[in-house]
C-alpha positions as a Python dict, from the first residue, in 0.01 Angstrom:
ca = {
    (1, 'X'): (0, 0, 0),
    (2, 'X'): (242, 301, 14),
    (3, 'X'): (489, 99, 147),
    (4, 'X'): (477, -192, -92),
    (5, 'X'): (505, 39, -347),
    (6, 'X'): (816, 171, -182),
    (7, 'X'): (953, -172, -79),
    (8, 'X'): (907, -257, -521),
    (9, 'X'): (1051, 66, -634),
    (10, 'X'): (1360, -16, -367),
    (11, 'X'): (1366, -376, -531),
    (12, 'X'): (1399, -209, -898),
    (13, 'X'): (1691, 50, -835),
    (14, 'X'): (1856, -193, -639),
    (15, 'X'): (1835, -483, -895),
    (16, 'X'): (1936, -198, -1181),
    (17, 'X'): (2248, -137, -986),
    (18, 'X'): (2299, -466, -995),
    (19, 'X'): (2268, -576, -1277),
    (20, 'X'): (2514, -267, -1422),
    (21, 'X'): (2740, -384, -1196),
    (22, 'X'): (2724, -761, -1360),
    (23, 'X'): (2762, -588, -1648),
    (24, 'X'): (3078, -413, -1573),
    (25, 'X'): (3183, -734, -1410),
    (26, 'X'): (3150, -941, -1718),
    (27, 'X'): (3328, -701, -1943),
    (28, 'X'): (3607, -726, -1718),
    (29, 'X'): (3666, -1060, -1721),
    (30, 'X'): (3620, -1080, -2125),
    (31, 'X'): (3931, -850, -2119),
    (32, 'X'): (4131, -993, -1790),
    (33, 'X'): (4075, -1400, -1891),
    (34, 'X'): (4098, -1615, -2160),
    (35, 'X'): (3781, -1646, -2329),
    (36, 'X'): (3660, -2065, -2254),
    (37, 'X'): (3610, -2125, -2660),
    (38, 'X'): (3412, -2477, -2609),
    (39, 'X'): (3152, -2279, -2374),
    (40, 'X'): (3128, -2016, -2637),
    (41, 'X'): (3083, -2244, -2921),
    (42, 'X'): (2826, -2430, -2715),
    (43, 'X'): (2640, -2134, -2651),
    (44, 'X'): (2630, -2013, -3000),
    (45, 'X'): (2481, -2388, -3064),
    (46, 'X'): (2217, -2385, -2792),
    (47, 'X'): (2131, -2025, -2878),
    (48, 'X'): (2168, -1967, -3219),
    (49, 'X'): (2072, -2250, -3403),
    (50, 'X'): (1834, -2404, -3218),
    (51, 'X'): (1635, -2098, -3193),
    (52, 'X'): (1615, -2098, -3596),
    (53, 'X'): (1296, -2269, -3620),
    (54, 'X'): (1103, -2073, -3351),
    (55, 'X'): (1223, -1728, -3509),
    (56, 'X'): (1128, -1829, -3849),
    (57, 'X'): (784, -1923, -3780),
    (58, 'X'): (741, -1631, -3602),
    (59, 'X'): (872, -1429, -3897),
    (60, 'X'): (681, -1597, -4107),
    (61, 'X'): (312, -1526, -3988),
    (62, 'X'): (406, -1187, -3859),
    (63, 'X'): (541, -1078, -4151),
    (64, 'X'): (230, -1227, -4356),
    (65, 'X'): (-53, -1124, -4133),
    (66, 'X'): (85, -780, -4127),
    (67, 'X'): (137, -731, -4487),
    (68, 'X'): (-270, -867, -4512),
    (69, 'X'): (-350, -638, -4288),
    (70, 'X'): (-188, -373, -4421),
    (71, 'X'): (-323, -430, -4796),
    (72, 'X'): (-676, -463, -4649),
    (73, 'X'): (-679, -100, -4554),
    (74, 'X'): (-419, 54, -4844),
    (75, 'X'): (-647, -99, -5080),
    (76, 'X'): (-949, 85, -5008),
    (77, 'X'): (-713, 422, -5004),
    (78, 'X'): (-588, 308, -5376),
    (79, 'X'): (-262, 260, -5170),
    (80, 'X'): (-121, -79, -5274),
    (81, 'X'): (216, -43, -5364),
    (82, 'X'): (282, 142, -5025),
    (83, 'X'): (244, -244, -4881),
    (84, 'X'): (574, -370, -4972),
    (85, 'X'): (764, -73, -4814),
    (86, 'X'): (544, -36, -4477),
    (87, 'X'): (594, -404, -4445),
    (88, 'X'): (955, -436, -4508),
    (89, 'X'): (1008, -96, -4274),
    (90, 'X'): (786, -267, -4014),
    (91, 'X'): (987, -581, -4020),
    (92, 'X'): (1343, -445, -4007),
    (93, 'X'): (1308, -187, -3755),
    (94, 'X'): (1046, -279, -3497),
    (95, 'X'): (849, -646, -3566),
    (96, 'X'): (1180, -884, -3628),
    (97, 'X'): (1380, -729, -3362),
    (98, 'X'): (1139, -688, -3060),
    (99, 'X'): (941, -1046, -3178),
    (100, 'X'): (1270, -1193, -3216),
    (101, 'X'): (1434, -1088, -2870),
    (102, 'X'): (1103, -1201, -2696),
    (103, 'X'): (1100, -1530, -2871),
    (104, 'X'): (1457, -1587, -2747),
    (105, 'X'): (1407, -1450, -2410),
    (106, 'X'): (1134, -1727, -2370),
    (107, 'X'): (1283, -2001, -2488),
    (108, 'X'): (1682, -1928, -2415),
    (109, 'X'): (1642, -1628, -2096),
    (110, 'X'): (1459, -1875, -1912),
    (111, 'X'): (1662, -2190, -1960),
    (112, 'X'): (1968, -2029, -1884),
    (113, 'X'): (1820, -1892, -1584),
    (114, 'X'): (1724, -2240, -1470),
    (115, 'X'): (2037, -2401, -1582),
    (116, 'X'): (2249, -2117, -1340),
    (117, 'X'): (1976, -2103, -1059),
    (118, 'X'): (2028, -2519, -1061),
    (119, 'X'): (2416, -2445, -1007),
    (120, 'X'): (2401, -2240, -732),
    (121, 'X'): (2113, -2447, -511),
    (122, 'X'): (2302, -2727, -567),
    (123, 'X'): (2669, -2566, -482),
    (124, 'X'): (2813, -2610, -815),
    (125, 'X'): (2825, -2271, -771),
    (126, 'X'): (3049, -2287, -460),
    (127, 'X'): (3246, -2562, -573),
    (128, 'X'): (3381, -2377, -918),
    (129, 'X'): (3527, -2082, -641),
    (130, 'X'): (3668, -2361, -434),
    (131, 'X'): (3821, -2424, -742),
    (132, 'X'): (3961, -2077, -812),
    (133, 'X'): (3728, -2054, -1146),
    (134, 'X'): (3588, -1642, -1176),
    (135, 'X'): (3233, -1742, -1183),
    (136, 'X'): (3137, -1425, -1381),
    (137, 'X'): (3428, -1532, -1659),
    (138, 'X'): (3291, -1895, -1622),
    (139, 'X'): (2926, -1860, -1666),
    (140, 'X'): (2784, -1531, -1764),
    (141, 'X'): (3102, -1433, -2046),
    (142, 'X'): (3071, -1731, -2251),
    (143, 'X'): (2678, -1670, -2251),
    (144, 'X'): (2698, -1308, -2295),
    (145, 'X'): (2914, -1305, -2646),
    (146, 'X'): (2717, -1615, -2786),
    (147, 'X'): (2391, -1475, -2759),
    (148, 'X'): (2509, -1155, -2872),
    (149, 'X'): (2690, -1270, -3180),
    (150, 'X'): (2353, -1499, -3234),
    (151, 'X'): (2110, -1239, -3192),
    (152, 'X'): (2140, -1024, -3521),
    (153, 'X'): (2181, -1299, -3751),
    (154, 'X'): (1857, -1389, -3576),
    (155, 'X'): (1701, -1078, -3629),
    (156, 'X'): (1793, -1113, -3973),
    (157, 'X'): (1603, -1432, -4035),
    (158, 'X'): (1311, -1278, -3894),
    (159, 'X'): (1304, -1003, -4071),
    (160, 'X'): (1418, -1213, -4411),
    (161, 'X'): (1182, -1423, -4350),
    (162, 'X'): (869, -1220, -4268),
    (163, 'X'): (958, -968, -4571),
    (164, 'X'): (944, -1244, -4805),
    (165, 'X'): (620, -1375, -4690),
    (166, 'X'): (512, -1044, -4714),
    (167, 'X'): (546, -1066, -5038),
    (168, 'X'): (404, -1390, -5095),
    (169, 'X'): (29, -1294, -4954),
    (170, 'X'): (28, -954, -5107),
    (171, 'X'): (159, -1015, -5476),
    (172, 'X'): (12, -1356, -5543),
    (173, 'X'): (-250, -1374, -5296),
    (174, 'X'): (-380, -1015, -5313),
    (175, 'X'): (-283, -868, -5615),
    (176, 'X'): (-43, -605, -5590),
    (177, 'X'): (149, -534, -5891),
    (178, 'X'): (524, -719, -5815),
    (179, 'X'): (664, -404, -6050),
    (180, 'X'): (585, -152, -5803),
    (181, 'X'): (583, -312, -5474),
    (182, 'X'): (936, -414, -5495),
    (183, 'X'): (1068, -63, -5677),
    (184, 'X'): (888, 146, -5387),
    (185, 'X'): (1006, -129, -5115),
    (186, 'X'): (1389, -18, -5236),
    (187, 'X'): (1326, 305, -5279),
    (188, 'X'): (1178, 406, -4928),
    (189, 'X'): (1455, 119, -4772),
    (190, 'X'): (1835, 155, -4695),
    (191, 'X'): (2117, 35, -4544),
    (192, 'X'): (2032, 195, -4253),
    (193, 'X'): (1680, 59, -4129),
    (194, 'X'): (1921, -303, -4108),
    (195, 'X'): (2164, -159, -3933),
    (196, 'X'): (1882, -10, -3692),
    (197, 'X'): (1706, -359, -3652),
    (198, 'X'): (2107, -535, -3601),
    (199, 'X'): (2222, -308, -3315),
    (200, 'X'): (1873, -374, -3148),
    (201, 'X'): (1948, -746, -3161),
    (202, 'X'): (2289, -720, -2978),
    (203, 'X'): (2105, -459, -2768),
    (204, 'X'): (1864, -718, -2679),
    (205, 'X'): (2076, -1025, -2656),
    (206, 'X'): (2287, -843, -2381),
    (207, 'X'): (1972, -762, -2200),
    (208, 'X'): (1805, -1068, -2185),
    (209, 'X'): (2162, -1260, -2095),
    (210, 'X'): (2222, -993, -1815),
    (211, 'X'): (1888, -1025, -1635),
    (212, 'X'): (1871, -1433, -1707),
    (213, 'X'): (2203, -1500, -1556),
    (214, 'X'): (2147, -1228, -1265),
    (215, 'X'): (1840, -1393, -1152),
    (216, 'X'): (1975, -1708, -1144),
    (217, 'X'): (2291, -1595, -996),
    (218, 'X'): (2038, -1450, -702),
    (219, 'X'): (1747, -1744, -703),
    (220, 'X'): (1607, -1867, -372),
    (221, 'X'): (1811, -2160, -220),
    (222, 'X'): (1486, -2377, -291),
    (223, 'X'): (1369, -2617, -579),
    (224, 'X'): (1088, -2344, -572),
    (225, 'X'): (1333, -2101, -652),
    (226, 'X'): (1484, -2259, -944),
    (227, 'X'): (1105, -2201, -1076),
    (228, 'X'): (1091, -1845, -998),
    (229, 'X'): (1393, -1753, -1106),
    (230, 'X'): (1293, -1904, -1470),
    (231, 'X'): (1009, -1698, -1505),
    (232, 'X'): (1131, -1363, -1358),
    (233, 'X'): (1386, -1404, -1603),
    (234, 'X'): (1145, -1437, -1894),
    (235, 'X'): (894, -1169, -1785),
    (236, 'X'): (1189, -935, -1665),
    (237, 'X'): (1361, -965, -2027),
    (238, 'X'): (1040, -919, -2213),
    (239, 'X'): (936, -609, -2047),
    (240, 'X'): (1247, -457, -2009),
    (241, 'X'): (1308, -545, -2417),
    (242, 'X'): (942, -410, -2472),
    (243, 'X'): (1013, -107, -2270),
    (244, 'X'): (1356, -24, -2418),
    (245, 'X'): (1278, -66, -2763),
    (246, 'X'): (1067, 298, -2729),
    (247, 'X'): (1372, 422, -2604),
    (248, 'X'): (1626, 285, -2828),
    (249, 'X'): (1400, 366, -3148),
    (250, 'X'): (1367, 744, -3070),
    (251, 'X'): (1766, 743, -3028),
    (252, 'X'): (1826, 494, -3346),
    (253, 'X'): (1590, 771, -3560),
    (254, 'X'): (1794, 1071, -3445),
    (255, 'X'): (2153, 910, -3466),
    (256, 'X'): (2049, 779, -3845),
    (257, 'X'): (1869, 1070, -3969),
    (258, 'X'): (2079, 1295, -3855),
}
């Protein structure tokens, strides 16, 4: 057992280092070659707005279910017009972002994990360095920028989205007076709790891109592995995105409150 756990905590600091190092890699060839625009655009399609749909349902019923939730209990306390702000707080800091990265990570980590994985058992891999092409510069760049340009305006959808129907199950469904849900909503929100929810987005987008296109880049040389390197890549993302986000909220709330 004690060696297992050594031969896993081995696996981790060595697949860390990696990983940085793909990372250092990638923004090396952003600045040393031309960025491939029709991979970049393609990306942003297959990433950005085909994830629309699965973001804004899951916006939607977050965003409603936790403003119920939240009324249920603020209620009783004679609390009501706190709903609109601990709802709209809720979904631009924490729910949108982390609910939004893991949605992606699913549905996009995965795929592109497959997609690169595919590649390299089948020596497409080999044949685009035959070919002189910087795999890193070919693959992972074009990735890399699209999902982080389509992450926050993701994020913002999912936050949009769930404040609003917020707002529709606690004014119209529950009761709360509109008046003062929306004055304390501005009053306790600013500029900074989006810019907070944003930077996790592109924080997230880079992490799920980096361990997606790793694993595939490092799958078994097996139809089997094409498999597992889909699903490390979505349970790797999610748990490093779920694991980060304590991190990156502690250092969000010092850098924006000073």
């Amino acid at each position: 057992m004690i060696q297992r756990l050594g031969h896993q905590c081995i696996q981790f600091l060595r697949s860390t280092g990696e990983i940085f190092f793909l990372l250092l890699d990638t923004i090396y060839s952003f600045f040393s070659f031309p960025l491939r625009w029709k991979l970049f655009l393609m990306q942003i399609l297959s990433i950005g707005a085909k994830s629309q749909i699965i973001v804004l349902i899951t916006g939607a019923f977050t965003g409603a279910v936790f403003a119920a939730q939240v009324q249920f209990h603020f209620g009783k306390l004679g609390m009501s017009s706190a709903t609109g702000p601990v709802v709209t707080l809720a979904m631009l800091r924490e729910l949108g972002p982390v609910l939004c990265a893991l949605m992606v990570s699913g549905r996009v980590g995965s795929a592109m994990a497959a997609e690169i994985s595919t590649m390299r058992v089948t020596e497409q891999i080999d044949a685009l360095r035959a070919l002189g092409v910087y795999v890193t510069q070919y693959l992972v760049v074009p990735r890399f920028l699209g999902l982080v340009v389509s992450m926050p305006l993701l994020v913002a959808i999912t936050s949009g989205i769930g404040i609003l129907c917020g707002y529709l199950v606690s004014v119209p469904l529950l009761g709360v007076e509109p008046a003062y849900y929306w004055e304390n909503t501005i009053r306790f929100t600013s500029l900074d709790d989006v810019w907070m929810g944003e930077l996790k987005g592109m924080f997230f987008g880079g992490l799920i891109v980096l361990i997606s296109c790793y694993r595939g880049l490092n799958c078994q040389l097996s139809a089997e592995g094409v498999g597992i390197a889909a699903t490390q890549a979505m349970v790797y993302s999610s748990i490093s995105i779920l694991i980060s986000n304590f991190f990156f909220s502690f250092l969000m709330n010092i850098l924006f409150t000073g």
